[in-house]
N, C-alpha and C positions, 0 to 999 in steps of 0.2 A: 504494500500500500504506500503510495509515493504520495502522501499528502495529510495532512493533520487537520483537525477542527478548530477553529478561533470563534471570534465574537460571531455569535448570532450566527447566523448561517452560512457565513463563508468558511473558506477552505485554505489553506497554504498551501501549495502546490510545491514540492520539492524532487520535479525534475529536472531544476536548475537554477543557478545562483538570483537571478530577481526574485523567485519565493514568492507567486504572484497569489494576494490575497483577493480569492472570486467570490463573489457572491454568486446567489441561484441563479444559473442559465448565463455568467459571465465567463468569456475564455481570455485567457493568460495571452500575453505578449505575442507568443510562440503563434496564434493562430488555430493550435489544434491540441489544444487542454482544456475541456469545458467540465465547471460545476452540472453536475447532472443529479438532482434526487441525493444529492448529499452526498456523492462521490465525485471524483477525478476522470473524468469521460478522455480518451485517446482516440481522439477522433479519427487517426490514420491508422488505427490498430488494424492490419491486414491489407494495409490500402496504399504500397510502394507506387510510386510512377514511374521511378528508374529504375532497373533493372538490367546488369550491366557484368560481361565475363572480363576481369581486367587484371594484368599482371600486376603483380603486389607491385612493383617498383612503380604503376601511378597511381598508388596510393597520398605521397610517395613512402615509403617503405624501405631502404636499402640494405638492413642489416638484419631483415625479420622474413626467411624462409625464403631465400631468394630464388627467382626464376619460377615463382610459383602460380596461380593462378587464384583471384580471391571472387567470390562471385560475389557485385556487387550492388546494394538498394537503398533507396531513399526514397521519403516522400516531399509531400509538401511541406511549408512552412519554417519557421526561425525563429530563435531570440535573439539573433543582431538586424541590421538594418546596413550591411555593408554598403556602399554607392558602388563599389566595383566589382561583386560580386560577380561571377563566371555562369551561377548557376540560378539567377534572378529570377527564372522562368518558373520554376518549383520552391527556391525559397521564399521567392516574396509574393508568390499566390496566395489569393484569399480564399477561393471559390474551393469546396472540396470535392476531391476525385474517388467518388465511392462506388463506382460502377462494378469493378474487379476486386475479388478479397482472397489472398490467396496466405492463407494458414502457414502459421509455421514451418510446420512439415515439409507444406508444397516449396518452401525454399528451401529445407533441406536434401529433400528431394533432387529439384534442379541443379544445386550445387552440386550436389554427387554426379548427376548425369555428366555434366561436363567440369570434371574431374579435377574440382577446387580443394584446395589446401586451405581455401579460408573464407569466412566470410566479412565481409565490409562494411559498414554500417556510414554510410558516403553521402556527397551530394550535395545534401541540406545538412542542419546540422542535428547529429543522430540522439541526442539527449531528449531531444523533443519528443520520440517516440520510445524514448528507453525501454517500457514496459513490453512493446512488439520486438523490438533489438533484444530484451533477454530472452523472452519466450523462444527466440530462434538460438540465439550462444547458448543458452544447454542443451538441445537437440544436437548444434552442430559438436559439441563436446562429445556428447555420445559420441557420433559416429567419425571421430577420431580428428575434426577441422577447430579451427583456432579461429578466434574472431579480434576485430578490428575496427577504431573506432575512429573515424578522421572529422575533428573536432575543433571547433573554438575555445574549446579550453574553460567555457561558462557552466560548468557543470555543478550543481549542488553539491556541497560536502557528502551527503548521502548518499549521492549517487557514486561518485565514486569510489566510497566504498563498501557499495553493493555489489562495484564490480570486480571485487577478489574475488579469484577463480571461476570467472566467467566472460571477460576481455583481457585478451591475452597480449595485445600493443594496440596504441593509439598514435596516430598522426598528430600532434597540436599545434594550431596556428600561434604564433606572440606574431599581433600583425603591427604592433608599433610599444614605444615605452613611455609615452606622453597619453601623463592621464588623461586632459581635455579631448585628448583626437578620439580614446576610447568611446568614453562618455557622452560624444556630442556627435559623433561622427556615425560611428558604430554598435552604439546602443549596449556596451558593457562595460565592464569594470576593468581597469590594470591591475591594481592589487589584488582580486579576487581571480584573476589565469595563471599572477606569479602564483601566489599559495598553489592553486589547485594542480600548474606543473611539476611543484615538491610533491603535493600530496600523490599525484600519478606515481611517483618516483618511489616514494615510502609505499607503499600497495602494491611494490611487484611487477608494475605492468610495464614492460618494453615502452618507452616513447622517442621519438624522434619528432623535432620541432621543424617547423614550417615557415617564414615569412617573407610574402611577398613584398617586395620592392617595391611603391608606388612612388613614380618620380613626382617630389614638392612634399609628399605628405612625411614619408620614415626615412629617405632618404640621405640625412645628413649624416658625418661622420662620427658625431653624438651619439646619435641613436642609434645608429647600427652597432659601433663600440659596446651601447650601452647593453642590448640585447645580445648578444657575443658573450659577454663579457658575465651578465648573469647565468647563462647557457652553463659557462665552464667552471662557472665558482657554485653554484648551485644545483645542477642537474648531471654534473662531471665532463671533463674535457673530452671526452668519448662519445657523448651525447649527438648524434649525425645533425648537423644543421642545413636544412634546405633553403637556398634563397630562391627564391623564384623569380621571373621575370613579370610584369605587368603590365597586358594587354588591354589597351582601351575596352572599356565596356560598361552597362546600363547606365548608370549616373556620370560614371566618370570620361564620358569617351573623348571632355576636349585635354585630356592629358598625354603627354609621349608614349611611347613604351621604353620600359626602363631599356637601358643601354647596354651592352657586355662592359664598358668602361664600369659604369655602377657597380656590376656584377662582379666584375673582380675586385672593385674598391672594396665592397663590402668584405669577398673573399679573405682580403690582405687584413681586413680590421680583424675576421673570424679569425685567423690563424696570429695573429698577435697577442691576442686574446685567450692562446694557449688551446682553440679545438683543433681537434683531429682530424675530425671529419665534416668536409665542407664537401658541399651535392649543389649546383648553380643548375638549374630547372625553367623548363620554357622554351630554351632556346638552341637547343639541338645537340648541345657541347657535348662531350663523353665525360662520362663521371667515374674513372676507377676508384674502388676503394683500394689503399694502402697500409699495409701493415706500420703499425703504430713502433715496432720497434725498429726494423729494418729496411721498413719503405717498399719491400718489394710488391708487386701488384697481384691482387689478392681476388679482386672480382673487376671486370670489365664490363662495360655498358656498352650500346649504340640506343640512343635515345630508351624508350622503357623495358630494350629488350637486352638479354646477360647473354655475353657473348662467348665468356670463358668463365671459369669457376674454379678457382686453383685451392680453395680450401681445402683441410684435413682435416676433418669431427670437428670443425668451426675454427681452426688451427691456422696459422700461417705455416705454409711447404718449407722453408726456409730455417726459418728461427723456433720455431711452435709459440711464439704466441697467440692466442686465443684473443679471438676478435670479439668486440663486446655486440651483443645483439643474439636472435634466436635461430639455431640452424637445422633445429631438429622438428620434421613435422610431426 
């Protein structure tokens, strides 16, 4: 039960950090959390729009099952309000898509058919439907798949952790470290993604962080530092950091597209900054990962596909050091 009783007849909703307090017949931020007869209604419970066979690496994902295949879903709706969201089409719908309901099962089902190692909880942002995303991570646990959460990071303390031993790596976005841009811009909290990326960390759960470059908004050499720089003192110098590139789109489309100069500036601040593993996304580059003690090249990319795979039991061939991340499906 993801939600408590307060005054009168509203509700707290605790599938994520706003904590939205509804009254009867009032939905939460998200679009698809309604007070119903005195419970927590999910209103996409069964009711994905995406549906998607995608290699864990565009997740992105680099150090979790690599070369594998995650079958991937979302539905509608959000608790942010990003302007340059990718996937506006499904996040920032109002209108619900309840035509098709297809059960837990039926996506376990599918995932097996076409012979997924995991499944992904993508898209939009997947907290909003937690209660359908678990109902599927323990099914896919039985039959021997691993789940994945690619995420804003605005998760209620509860929730994550309800999810020991039932999400097993998360993707999460830090899409800037200026409180105001959070707050005004995108509809959440800074201090409450920092916490919640500890809290992923202490709960066992593989993460690997996300953010995209929007040229004018996180782009300076502050911020990027600033996020680097929390990444390796807080989350471990091994922690993969993806910078992504960003592509005009819904709100934002009179901005550039960040630049490969950006993308390595950032690159040179992350590796000053003592991480290990820098992944530049978007723009076609090859991303080897390299062993942390001897540098030799340990996994090779061509955009989301692995081209080589020199590991040993998650090992460097070389030296044996052990690469941090999960190798084992």
């Amino acid at each position: 039960m993801h939600y408590f009783k307060t005054e009168g007849s509203r509700l707290v909703c605790l599938l994520c950090a706003h904590y939205c307090h509804l009254k009867e017949g009032q939905i939460g931020i998200c679009g698809v959390n309604q007070n119903v007869d005195g419970t927590i209604k999910n209103l996409v419970y069964g009711h994905p729009v995406a549906m998607h066979i995608d290699p864990v690496e565009k997740k992105p994902l680099y150090h979790f099952l690599p070369d594998t295949r995650a079958f991937s879903i979302g539905t509608i709706g959000c608790n942010f309000k990003c302007p340059f969201c990718q996937n506006w089409s499904i996040s920032q719908e109002k209108s619900l898509h309840v035509k098709e309901y297809f059960a837990p099962q039926q996506i376990i089902e599918m995932a097996l058919k076409y012979e997924c190692a995991s499944i992904a909880y993508t898209y939009n942002e997947p907290t909003i439907f937690y209660p359908y995303a678990k109902d599927i991570a323990i099914l896919a646990h039985e039959k021997g798949m691993k789940n994945i959460f690619v995420t804003n990071g605005f998760e209620s303390s509860e929730v994550i952790d309800d999810m020991v031993g039932i999400i097993d790596a998360a993707n999460i976005d830090l899409k800037s470290f200026n409180h105001d841009y959070y707050k005004k811009e995108l509809g959440g909290g800074l201090e409450t993604i920092l916490e919640n990326l500890k809290h992923f960390k202490r709960n066992g759960i593989w993460i690997e962080v996300t953010t995209l470059i929007v040229p004018t908004k996180n782009d300076s050499d502050e911020e990027l530092n600033s996020i680097a720089s929390f990444i390796a003192k807080e989350l471990g110098e091994q922690t993969p950091w993806h910078i992504s590139a960003f592509h005009p789109d819904y709100h934002e489309q009179g901005l550039p597209s960040t630049s490969i100069e950006t993308l390595k500036r950032a690159e040179t601040l992350g590796k000053n900054a003592g991480l290990k593993h820098i992944y530049i996304g978007n723009v076609g580059l090859e991303n080897p990962t390299r062993c942390v003690t001897c540098n030799a090249v340990l996994i090779t990319r061509k955009r989301f596909e692995v081209t080589e795979n020199y590991l040993v039991d998650g090992c460097c061939p070389k030296c044996n050091t052990k690469l941090t991340g999960v190798f084992d499906e």
